[in-house]
MDAnalysis code that builds the backbone (N, CA, C; Angstrom):
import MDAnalysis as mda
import numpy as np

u = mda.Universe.empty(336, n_residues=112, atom_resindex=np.repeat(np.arange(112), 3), trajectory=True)
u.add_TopologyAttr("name", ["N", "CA", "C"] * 112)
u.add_TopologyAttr("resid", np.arange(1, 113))
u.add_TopologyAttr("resname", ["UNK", "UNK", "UNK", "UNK", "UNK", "UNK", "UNK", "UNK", "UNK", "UNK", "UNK", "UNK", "UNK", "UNK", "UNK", "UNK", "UNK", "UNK", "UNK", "UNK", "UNK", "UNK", "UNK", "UNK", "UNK", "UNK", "UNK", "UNK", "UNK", "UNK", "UNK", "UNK", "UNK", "UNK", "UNK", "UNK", "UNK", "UNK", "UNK", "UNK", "UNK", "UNK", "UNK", "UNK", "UNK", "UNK", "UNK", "UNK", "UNK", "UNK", "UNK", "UNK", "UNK", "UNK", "UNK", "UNK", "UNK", "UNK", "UNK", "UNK", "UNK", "UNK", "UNK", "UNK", "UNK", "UNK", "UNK", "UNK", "UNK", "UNK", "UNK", "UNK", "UNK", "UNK", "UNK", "UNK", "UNK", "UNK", "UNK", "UNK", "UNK", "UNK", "UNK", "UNK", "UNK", "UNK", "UNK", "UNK", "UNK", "UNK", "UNK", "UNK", "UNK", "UNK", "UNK", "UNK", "UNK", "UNK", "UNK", "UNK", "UNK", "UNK", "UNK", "UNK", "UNK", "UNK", "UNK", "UNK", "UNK", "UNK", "UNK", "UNK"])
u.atoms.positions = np.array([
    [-1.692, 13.060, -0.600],
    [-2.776, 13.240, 0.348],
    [-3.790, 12.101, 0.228],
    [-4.287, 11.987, -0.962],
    [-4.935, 10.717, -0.778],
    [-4.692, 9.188, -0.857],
    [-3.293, 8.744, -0.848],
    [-2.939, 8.072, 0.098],
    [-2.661, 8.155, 1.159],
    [-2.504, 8.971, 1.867],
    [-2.175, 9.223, 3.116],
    [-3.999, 8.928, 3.598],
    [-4.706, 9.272, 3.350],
    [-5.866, 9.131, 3.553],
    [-6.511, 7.858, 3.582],
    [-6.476, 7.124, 2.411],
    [-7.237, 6.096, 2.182],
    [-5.956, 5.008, 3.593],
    [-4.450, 5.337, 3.610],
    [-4.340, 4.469, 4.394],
    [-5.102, 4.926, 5.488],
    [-4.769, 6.007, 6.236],
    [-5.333, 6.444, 7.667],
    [-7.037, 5.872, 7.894],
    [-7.399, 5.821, 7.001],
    [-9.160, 4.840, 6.908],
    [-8.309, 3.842, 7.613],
    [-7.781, 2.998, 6.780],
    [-7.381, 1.323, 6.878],
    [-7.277, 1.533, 8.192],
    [-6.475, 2.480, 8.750],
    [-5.571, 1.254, 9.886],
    [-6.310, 1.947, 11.361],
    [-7.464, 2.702, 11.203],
    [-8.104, 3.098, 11.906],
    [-8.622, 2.299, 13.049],
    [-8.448, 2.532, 14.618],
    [-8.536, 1.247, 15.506],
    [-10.422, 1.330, 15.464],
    [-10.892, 0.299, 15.285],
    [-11.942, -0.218, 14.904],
    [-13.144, -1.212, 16.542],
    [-13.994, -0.964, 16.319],
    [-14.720, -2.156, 18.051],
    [-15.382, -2.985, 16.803],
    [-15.878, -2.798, 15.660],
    [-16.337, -3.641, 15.020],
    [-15.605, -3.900, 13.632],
    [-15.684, -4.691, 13.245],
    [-15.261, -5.146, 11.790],
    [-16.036, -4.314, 10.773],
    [-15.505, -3.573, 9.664],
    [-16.435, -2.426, 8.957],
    [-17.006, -3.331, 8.146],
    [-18.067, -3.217, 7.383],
    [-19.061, -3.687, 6.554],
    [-17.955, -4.098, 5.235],
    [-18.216, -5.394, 4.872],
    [-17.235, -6.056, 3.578],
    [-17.055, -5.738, 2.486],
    [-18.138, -4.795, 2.194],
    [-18.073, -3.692, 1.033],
    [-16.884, -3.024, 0.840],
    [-17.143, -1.763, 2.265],
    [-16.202, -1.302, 2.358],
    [-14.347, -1.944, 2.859],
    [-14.448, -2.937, 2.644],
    [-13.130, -3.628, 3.408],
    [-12.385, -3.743, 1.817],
    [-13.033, -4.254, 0.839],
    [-13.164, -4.481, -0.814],
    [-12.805, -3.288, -1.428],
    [-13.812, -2.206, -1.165],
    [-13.934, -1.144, -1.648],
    [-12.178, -0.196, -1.644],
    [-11.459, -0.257, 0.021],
    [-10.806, 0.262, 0.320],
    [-9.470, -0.757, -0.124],
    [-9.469, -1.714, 0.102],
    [-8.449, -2.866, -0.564],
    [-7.802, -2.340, -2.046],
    [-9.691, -2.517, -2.859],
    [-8.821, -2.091, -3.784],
    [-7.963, -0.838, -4.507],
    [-8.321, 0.348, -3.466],
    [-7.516, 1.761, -3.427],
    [-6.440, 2.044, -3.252],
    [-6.126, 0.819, -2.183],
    [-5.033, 0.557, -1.319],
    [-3.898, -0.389, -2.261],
    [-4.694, -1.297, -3.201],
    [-3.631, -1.879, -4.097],
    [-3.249, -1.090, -5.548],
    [-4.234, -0.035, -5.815],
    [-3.566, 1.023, -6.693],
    [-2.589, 1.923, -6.233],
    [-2.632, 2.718, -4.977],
    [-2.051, 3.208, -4.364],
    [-0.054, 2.481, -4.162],
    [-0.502, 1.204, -4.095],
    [0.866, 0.897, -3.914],
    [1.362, -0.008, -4.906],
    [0.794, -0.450, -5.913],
    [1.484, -0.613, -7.637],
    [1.728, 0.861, -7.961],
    [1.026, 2.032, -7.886],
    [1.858, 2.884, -8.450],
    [2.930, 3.358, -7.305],
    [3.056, 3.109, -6.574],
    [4.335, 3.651, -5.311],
    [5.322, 2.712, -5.940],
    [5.515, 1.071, -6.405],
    [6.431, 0.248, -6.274],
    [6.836, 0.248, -7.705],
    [6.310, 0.889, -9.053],
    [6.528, 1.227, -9.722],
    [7.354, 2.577, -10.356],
    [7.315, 2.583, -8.809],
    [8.321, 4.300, -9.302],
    [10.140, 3.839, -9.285],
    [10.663, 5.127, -8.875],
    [12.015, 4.621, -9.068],
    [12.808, 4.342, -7.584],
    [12.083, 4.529, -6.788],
    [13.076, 4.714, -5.198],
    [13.614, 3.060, -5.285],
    [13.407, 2.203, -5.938],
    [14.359, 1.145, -5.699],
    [15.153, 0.564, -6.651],
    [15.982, 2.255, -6.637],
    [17.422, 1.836, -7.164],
    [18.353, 2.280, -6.035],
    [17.898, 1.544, -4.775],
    [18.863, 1.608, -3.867],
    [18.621, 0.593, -3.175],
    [19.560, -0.442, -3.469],
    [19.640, -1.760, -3.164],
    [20.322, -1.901, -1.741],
    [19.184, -2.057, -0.563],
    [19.570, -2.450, 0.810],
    [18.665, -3.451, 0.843],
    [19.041, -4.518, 2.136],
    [18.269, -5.787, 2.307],
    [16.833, -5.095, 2.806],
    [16.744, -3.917, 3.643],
    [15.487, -3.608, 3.772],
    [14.780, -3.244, 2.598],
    [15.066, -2.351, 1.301],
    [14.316, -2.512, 0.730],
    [13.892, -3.525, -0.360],
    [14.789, -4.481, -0.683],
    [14.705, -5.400, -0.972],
    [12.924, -6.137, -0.088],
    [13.765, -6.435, 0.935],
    [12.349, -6.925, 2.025],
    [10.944, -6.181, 1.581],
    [11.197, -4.837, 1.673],
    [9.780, -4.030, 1.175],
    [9.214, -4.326, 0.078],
    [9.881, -4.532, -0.814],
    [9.564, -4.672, -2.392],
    [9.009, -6.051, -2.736],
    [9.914, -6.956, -2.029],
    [9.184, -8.477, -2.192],
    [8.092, -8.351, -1.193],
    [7.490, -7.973, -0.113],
    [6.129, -7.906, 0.683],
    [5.086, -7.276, -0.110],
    [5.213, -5.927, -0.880],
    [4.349, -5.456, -1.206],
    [4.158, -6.154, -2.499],
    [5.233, -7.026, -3.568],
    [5.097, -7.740, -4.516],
    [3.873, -9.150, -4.195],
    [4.048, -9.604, -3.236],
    [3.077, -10.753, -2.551],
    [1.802, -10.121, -2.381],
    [2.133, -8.900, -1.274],
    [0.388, -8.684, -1.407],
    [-0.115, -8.247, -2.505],
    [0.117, -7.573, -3.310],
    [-0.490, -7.639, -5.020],
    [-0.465, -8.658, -5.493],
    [0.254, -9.784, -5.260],
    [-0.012, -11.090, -6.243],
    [-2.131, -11.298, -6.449],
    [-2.633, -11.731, -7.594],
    [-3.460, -12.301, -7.246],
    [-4.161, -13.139, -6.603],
    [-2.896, -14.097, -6.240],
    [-3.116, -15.540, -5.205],
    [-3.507, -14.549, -3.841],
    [-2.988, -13.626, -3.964],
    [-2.536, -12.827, -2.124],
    [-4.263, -12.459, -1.807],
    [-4.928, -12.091, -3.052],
    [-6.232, -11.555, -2.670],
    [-7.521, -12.175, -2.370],
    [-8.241, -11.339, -1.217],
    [-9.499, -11.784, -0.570],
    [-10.630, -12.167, -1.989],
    [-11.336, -13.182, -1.853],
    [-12.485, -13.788, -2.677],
    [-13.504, -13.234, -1.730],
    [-14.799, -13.300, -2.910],
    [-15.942, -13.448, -2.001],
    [-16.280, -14.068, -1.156],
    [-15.644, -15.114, -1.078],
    [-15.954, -16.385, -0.078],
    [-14.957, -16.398, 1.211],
    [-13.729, -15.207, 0.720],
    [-13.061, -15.271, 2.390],
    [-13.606, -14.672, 3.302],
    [-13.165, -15.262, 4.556],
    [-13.988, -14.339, 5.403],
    [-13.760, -13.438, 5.851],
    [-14.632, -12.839, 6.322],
    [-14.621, -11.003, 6.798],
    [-13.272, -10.163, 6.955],
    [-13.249, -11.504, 8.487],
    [-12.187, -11.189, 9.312],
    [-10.376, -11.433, 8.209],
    [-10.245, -11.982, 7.687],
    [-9.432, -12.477, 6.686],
    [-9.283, -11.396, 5.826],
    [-10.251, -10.845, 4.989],
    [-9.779, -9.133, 4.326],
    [-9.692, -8.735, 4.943],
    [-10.031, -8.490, 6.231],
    [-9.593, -6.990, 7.295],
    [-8.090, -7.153, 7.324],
    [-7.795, -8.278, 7.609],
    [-6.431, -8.398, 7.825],
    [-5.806, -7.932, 6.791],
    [-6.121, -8.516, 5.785],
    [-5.323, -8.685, 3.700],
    [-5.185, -6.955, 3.963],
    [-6.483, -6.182, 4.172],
    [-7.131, -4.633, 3.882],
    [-5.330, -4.158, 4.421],
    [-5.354, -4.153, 5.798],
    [-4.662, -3.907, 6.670],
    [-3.068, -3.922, 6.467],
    [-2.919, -5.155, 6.058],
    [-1.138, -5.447, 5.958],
    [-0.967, -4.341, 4.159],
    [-1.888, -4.374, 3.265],
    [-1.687, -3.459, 2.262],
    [-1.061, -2.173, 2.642],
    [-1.958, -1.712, 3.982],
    [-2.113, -0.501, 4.578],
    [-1.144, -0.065, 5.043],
    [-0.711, -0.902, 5.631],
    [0.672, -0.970, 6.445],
    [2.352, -0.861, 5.279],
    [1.638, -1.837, 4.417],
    [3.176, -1.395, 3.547],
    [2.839, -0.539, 2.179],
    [1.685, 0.103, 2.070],
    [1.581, 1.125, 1.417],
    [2.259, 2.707, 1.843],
    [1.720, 2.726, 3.542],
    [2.469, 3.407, 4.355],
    [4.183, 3.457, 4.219],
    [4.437, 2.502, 4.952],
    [6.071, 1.804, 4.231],
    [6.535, 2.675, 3.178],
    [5.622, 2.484, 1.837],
    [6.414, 2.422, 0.744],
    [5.964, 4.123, 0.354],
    [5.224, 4.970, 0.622],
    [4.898, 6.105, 0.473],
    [6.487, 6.803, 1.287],
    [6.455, 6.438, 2.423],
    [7.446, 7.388, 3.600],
    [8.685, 7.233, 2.703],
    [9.239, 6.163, 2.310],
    [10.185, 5.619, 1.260],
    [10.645, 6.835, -0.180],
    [8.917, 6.586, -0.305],
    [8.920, 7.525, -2.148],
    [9.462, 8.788, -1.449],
    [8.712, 9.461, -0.358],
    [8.677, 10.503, 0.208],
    [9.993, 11.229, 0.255],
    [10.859, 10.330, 1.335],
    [12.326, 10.668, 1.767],
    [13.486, 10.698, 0.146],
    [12.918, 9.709, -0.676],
    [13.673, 9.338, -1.762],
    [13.868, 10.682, -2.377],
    [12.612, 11.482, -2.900],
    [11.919, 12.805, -3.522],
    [12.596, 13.929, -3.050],
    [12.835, 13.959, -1.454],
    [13.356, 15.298, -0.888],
    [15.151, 14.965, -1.163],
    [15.308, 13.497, -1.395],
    [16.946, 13.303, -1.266],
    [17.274, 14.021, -2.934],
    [16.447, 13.868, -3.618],
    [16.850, 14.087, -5.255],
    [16.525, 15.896, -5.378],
    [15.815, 16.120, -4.629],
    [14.974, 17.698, -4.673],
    [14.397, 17.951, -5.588],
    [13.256, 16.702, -5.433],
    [12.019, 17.185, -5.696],
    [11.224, 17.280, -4.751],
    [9.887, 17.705, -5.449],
    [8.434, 18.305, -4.534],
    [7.986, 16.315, -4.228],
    [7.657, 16.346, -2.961],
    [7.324, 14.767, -2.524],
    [5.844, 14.771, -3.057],
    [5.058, 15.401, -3.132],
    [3.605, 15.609, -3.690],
    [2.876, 15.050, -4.736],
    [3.828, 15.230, -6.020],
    [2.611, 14.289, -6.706],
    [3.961, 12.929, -7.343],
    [3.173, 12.202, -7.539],
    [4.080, 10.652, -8.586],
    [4.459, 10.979, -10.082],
    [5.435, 10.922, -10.416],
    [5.400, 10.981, -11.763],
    [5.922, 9.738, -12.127],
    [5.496, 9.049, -13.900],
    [5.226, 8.044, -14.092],
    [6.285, 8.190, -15.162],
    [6.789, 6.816, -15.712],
    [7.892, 7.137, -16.770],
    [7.165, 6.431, -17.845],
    [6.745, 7.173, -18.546],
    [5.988, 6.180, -19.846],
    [6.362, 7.058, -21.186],
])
């Protein structure tokens, strides 16, 4: 639920650009949200699409990938956004993966 949330913020159609705080604020929710999604196990099923998924969401977590204080506005909205988009991606992924094994899709469990 609260990814499902923090994306549905992101990708919300917008007339103004939201305040840079919040663009930061939500970025970085959005990049916990999907290190722990790409850290789970749904990719031990090797197709070129998820392959594709895994290296996109690997880039936008890179550090190089992320907005500075000095980028501009419009530039994290975007960064905010494409997170948003393959956080989404990679949730529907965990999701379908969870009901294929029969489990509850609801919470993440972590292998440590």
């Amino acid at each position: 639920m609260t990814i499902a949330h923090t994306v549905k913020q992101a990708l919300e159609i917008r007339l103004a650009l939201p305040e840079r705080w919040w663009v930061d604020s939500t970025t970085a929710k959005l990049r916990g949200h999907l290190a722990l999604l790409i850290h789970s196990e749904i990719w031990d099923v090797e197709t070129p699409q998820s392959r594709e998924l895994h290296k996109t969401a690997r880039q936008l977590l890179s550090d190089e990938a992320q907005p500075s204080k000095t980028t501009p506005p419009g530039f994290a909205y975007e960064h905010m956004r494409a997170l948003a988009l393959a956080t989404r991606t990679t949730a529907a992924v965990y999701q379908l993966r969870q009901v294929r094994h029969g489990r509850k899709p609801g919470a993440l469990e972590r292998d440590e």
